[in-house]
Kinemage of the C-alpha trace (Angstrom):
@kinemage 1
@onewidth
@group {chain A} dominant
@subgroup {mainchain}
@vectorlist {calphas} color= white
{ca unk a 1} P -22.594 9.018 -27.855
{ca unk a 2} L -25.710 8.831 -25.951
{ca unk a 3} L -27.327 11.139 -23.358
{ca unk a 4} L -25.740 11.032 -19.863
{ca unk a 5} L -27.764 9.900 -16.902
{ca unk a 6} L -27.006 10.506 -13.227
{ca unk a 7} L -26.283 6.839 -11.505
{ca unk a 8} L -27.044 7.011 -7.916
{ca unk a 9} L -25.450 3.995 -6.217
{ca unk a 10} L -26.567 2.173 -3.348
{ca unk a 11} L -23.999 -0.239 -2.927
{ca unk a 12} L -20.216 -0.067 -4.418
{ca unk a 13} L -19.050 0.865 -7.026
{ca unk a 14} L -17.211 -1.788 -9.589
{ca unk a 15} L -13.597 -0.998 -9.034
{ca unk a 16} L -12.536 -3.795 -12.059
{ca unk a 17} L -10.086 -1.936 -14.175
{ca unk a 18} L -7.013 -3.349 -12.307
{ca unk a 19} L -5.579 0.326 -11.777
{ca unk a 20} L -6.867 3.434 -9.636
{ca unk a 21} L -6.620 5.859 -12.873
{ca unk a 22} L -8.814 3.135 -14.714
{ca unk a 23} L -11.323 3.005 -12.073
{ca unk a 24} L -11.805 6.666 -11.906
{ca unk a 25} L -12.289 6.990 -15.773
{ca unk a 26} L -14.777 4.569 -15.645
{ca unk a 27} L -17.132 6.629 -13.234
{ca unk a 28} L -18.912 7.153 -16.424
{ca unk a 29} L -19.689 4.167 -17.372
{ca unk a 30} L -21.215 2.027 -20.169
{ca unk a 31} L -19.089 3.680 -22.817
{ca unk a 32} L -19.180 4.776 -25.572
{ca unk a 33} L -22.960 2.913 -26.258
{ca unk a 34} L -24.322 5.387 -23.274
{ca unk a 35} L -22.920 7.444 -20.448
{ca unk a 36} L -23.773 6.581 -16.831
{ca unk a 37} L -22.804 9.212 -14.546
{ca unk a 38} L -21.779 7.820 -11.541
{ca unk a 39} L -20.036 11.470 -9.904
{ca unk a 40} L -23.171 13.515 -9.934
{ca unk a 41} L -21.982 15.281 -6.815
{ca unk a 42} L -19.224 16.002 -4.824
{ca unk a 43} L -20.877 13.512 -2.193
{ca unk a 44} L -20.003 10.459 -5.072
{ca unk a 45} L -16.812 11.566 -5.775
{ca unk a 46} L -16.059 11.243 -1.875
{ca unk a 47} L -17.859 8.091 -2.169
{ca unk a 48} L -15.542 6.674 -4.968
{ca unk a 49} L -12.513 7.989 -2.616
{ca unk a 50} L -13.660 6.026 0.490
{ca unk a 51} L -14.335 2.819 -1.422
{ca unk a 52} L -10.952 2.862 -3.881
{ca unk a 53} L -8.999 3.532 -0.146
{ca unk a 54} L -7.157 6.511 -1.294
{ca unk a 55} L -7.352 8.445 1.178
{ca unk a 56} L -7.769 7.563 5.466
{ca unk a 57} L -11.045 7.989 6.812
{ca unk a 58} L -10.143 10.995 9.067
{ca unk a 59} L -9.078 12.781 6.136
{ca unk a 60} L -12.400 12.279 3.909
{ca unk a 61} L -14.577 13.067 6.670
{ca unk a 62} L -12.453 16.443 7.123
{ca unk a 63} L -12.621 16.633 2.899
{ca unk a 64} L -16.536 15.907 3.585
{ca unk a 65} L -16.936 18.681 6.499
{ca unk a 66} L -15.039 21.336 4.236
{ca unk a 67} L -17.439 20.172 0.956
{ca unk a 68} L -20.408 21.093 3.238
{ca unk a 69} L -19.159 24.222 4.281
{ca unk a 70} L -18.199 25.774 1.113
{ca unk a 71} L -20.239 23.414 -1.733
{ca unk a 72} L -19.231 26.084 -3.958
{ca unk a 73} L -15.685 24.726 -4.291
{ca unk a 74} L -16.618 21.576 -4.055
{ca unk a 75} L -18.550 21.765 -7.075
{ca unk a 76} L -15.303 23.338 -8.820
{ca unk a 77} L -13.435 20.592 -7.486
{ca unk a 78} L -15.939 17.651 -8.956
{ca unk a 79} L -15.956 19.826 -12.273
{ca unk a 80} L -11.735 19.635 -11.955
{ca unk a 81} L -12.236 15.988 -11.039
{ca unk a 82} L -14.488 14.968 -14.204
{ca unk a 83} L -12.183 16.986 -16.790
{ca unk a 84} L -9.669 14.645 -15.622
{ca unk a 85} L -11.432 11.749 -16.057
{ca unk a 86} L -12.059 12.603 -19.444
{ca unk a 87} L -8.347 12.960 -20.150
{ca unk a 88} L -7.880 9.675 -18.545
{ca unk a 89} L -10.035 8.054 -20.487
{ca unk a 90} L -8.989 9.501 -23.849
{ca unk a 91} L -5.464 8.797 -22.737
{ca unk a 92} L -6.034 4.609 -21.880
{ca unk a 93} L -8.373 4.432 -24.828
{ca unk a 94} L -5.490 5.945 -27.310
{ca unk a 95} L -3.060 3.416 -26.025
{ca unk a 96} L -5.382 0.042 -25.784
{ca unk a 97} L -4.367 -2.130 -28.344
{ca unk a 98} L -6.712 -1.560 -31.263
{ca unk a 99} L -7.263 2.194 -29.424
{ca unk a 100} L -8.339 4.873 -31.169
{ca unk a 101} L -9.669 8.009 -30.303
{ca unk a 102} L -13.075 8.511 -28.402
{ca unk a 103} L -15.133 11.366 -29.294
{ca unk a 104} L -14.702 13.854 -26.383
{ca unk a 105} L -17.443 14.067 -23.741
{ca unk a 106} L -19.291 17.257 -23.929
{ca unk a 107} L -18.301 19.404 -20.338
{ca unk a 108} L -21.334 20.076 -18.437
{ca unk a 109} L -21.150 23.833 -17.193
């Protein structure tokens, strides 16, 4: 796999994979040729909340309040978030038909 670069979106992101647990493991996109990162910051993953409709709008700007007051945990919670995106991903790209297993992401610390 190649490196991993840091994606910082302007507009939406490309919710095409016809399931919220798909759309979330393809944050990182352009897999496996390259890995765009497109949760470098609690801020994104926020972002990809707001724009999938997951959650009401009250509720991520409360989420968004408590990230700025304590952006300690909300780092742990993007790190959380990403590890499960990686098992996500392994997980759909075992069962696709043809599937086999992707070479795991390294963790950033």
């Amino acid at each position: 796999m190649g490196s991993i670069t840091v994606v910082k979106e302007t507009g939406d992101l490309e919710l095409t994979g016809g399931a919220l647990c798909l759309d979330f493991a393809n944050t990182l996109g352009d897999r496996p040729r390259s890995s765009n990162e497109h949760l470098g910051d609690y801020g994104d993953l926020i972002r990809f909340r707001r724009q999938a409709g997951v959650l009401s709008a009250a509720d991520l700007d409360e989420i968004e309040r408590m990230a700025e007051e304590h952006p300690r945990s909300a780092r742990a919670a993007l790190k959380r978030a990403t590890d499960l995106r990686e098992n996500l991903y392994t997980g759909s790209s075992v069962a696709s038909p043809g599937g086999r297993h992707p070479r795991p992401r390294k963790s950033s610390p």
